[in-house]
N, C-alpha and C positions, 0 to 999 in steps of 0.2 A: 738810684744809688747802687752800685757795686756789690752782689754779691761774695761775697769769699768765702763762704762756707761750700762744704762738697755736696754737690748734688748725689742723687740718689744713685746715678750711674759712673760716677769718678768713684763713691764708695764701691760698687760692683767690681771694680775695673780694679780698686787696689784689694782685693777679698781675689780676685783670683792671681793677680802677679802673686801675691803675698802666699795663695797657696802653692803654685810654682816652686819660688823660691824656697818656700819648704822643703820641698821634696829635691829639689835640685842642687841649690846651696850652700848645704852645711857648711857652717867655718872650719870645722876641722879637713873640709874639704879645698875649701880655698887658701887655708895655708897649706898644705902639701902643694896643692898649682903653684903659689909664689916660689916655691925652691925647685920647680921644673922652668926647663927650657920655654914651654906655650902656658904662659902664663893667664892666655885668654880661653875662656870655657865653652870650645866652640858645641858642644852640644845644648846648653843651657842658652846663646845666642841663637839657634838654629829654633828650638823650641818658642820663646819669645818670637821672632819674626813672623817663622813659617806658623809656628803653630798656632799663633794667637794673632799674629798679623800688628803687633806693636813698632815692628820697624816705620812702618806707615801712615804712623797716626798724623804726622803733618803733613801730609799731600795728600791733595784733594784726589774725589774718585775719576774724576775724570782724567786724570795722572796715576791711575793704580794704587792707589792708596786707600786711607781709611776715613778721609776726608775728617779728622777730629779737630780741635785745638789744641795752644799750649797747653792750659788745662789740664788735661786728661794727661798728654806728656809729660806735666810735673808731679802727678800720682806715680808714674810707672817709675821714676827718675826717686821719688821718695822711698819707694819701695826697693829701687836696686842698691841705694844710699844706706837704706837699714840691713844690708844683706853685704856690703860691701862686694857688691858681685861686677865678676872681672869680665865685663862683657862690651863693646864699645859704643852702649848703645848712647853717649853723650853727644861722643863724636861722629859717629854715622847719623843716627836718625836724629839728631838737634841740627850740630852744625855743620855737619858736611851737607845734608838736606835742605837745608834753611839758604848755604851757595849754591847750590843746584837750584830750585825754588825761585832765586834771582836772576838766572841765570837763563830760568826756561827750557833747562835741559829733559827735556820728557823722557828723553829713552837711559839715561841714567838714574832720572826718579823714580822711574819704573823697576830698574833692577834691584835699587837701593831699597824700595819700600816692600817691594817683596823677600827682601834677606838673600835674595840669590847673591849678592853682590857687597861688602863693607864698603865705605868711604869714609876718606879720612882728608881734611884740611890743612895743608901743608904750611900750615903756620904755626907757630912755635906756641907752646900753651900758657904761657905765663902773657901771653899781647893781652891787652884789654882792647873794648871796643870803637875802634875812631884811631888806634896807639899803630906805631910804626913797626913794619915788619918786615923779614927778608924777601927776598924774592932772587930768579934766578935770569940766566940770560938766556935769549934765542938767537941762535946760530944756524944759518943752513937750513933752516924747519925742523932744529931738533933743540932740545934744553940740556943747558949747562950750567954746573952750580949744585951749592950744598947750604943745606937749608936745617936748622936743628932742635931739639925741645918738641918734638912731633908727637903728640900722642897717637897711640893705638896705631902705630905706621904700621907695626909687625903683623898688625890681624886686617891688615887696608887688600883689599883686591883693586880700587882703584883710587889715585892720588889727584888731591883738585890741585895745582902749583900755581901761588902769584909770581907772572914772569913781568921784566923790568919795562915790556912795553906797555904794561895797565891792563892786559887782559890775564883770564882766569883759563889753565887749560887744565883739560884730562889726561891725566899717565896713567897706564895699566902699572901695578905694582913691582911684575915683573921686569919692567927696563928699568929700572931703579938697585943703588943697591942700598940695602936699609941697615944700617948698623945700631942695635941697642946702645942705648945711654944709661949709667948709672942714676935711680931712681929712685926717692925715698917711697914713694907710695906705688909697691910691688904689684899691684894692682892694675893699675891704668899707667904701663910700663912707656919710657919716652923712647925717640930713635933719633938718629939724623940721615937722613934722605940723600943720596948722594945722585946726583943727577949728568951721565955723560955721556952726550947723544941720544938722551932718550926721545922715543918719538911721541906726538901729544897734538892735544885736537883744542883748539880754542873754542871755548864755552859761552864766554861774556865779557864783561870788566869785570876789573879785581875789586876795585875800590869799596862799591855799593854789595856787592857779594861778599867780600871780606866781613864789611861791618855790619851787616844783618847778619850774619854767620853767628858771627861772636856777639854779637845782641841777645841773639838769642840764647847761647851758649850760657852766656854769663847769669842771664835772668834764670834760665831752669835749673844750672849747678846750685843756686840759692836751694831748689828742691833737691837736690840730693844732698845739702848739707844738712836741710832740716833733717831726714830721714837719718842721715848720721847721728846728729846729735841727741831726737829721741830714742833712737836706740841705746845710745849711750846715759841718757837718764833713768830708760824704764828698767834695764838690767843692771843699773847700779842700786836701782831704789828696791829691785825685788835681791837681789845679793845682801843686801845691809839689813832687809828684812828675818830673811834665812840667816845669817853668821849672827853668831851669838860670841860676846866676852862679859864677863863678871855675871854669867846665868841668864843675863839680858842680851835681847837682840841688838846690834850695833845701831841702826839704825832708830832705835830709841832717844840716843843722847841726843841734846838739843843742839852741840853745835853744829853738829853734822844733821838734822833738820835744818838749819840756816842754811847750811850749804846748796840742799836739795831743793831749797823754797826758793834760793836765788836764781838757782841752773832751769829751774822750771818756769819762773818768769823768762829769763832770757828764752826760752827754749818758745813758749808760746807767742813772743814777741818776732820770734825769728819765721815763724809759722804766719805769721798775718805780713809780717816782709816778701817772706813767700810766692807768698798766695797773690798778693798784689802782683807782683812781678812778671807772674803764669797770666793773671787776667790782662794785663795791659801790653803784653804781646800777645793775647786773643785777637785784643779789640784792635787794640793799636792806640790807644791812648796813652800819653805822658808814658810812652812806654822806655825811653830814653832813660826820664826818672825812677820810673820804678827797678826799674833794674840796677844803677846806680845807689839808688837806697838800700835795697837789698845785699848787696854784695859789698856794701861801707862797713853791713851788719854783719853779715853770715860769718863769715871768717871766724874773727874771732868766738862767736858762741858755740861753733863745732869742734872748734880747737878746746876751749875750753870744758866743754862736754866730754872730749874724747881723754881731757887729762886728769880731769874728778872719776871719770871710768877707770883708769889705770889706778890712780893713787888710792880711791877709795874701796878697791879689791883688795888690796894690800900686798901681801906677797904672792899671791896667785895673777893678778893683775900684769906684774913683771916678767909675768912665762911668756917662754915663746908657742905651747898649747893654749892660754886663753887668747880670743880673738883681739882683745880690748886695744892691743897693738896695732892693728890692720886698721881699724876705726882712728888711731890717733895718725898715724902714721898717710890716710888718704884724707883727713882732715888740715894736717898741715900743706899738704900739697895742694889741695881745692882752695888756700886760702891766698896764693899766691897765682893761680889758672882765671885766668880770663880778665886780668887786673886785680890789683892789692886791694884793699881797703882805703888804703891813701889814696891810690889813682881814683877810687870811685864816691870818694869826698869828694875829690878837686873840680870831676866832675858834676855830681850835684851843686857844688856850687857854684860854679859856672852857671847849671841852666835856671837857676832860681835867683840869679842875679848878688849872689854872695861874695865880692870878690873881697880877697886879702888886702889889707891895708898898704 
């Protein structure tokens, strides 16, 4: 049977991101980055890779890497989740990794897993996995075409592009030109990739690298939602502790204990979703389902976490200095990234033989 509890060295693993982020992440620091130009913290991504080697947890050592599992990558992903930190590690070390990884690209793995290098997925962040997506044309031995909903293009040193012949190539960042897209979650900021004459090295097929890309994707954002949404439970539940009305703590009255008792079942349900989801793209078992079940679920309980966070500060909750904003705001967006909740019904039902009447 399946472990899902954390082993002794996934807890180590999140005890040191976790001290990082302390030191590196404060929220009053990540909102001042949302109202600048570089919205991504390349110091705090430099640190993570280089200095802890987390870029690399999923390629093997004999590709430069850390040789881990998903696993350990959905501790670091729970942790950057609780911190809402603006670093691309979803997109580089999940899914631009995981096309590479298919791909067999060693000397891209290599750059990627050492941080000297971002990668980013040139597909649009709302695809789910198996879903249809743009792609560009090849002309001459160069690409042509504009492609949009990019995440973290801005912080990309190199671009993976599905082109219309079924293969996956490599663009340096540089022949590209990247225009930001208006973004509700300031965070993990979108672009559109504008591609004319860029020059580009074919990697593999798109197909199979697309949708393990975004397999992956989809099952470990389940861990940074959970990471959202108990940070959104434990700092509402110690805030209602502390704020006091009528001489008593708020968090005293019993309906807003109902509230807490419901958000916390959801929240430890959404943790065993999780957790399945990291194990079964370990292993590779029913791994199509677990991540499909997960992401049916996750959505909505981070959204919902991140909106009892707001409403139940009260008027301190509505500033644009409390964080609790940034938490709702990359909760709504995560809930719509890598397929809806509806797309990953449809899917579970599909692979468990449930179909609509």
């Amino acid at each position: 049977m399946t472990d899902l509890l954390y082993s002794e060295e996934e807890e180590a693993l999140r005890a040191a991101v976790r001290d990082l982020l302390t030191d590196h992440c404060d929220a009053a620091g990540v909102i001042v980055r949302t109202e600048s130009d570089a919205p991504h913290d390349r110091s705090l991504w430099k640190a993570l890779a280089d200095g802890m080697g987390l870029a690399g947890l999923l390629v093997p050592e004999a590709q430069g890497g850390q040789g881990a599992s998903h696993r350990e990558a959905a501790v670091v992903l729970e942790e950057l989740g609780r911190a809402v930190a603006p670093v691309p590690y979803l997109t580089s070390a999940v899914v631009a990794t995981e096309a590479l990884l298919a791909c067999e690209a060693d000397d891209l793995l290599a750059d990627l897993a050492s941080g000297r290098r971002i990668g980013a997925l040139a597909v649009a962040l709302n695809v789910a996995p198996g879903g249809a997506y743009q792609t560009v044309r090849l002309e001459d031995g160069t690409l042509h075409g504009k492609l949009t909903g990019i995440a973290d293009a801005a912080a990309a040193d190199v671009l993976l592009v599905p082109v219309g012949d079924g293969g996956l190539y490599a663009v340096d960042a540089d022949a590209v030109s990247i225009t930001p897209q208006v973004s509700l979650d300031l965070t993990r900021p979108l672009a559109t990739v504008t591609l004319d004459g860029a020059a580009a090295r074919r990697i593999g097929d798109a197909e199979p690298a697309v949708r393990r890309a975004l397999r992956a994707g989809a099952g470990l954002l389940a861990s940074e939602q959970l990471g959202l949404a108990d940070w959104a439970l434990t700092e509402t539940v110690r805030y209602l502790k502390d704020r006091k009305q009528f001489n008593r703590p708020v968090g005293g009255f019993q309906a807003l204990k109902h509230r807490l008792a419901q958000l916390w079942l959801e929240v430890v349900n959404l943790r065993a979703a999780a957790r399945g989801a990291a194990d079964a793209l370990a292993t590779g078992e029913d791994a199509d389902l677990a991540v499909s079940v997960a992401q049916a679920y996750a959505g909505s309980v981070a959204v919902h976490a991140a909106e009892e966070a707001v409403q139940l500060h009260g008027g301190i909750g509505m500033t644009w200095e409390h964080p609790a904003h940034l938490y709702l705001k990359r909760s709504k967006a995560d809930s719509i990234a890598y397929g809806t909740a509806g797309a990953h019904r449809e899917a579970v039902a599909e692979l468990v033989g449930l179909q609509a009447p």
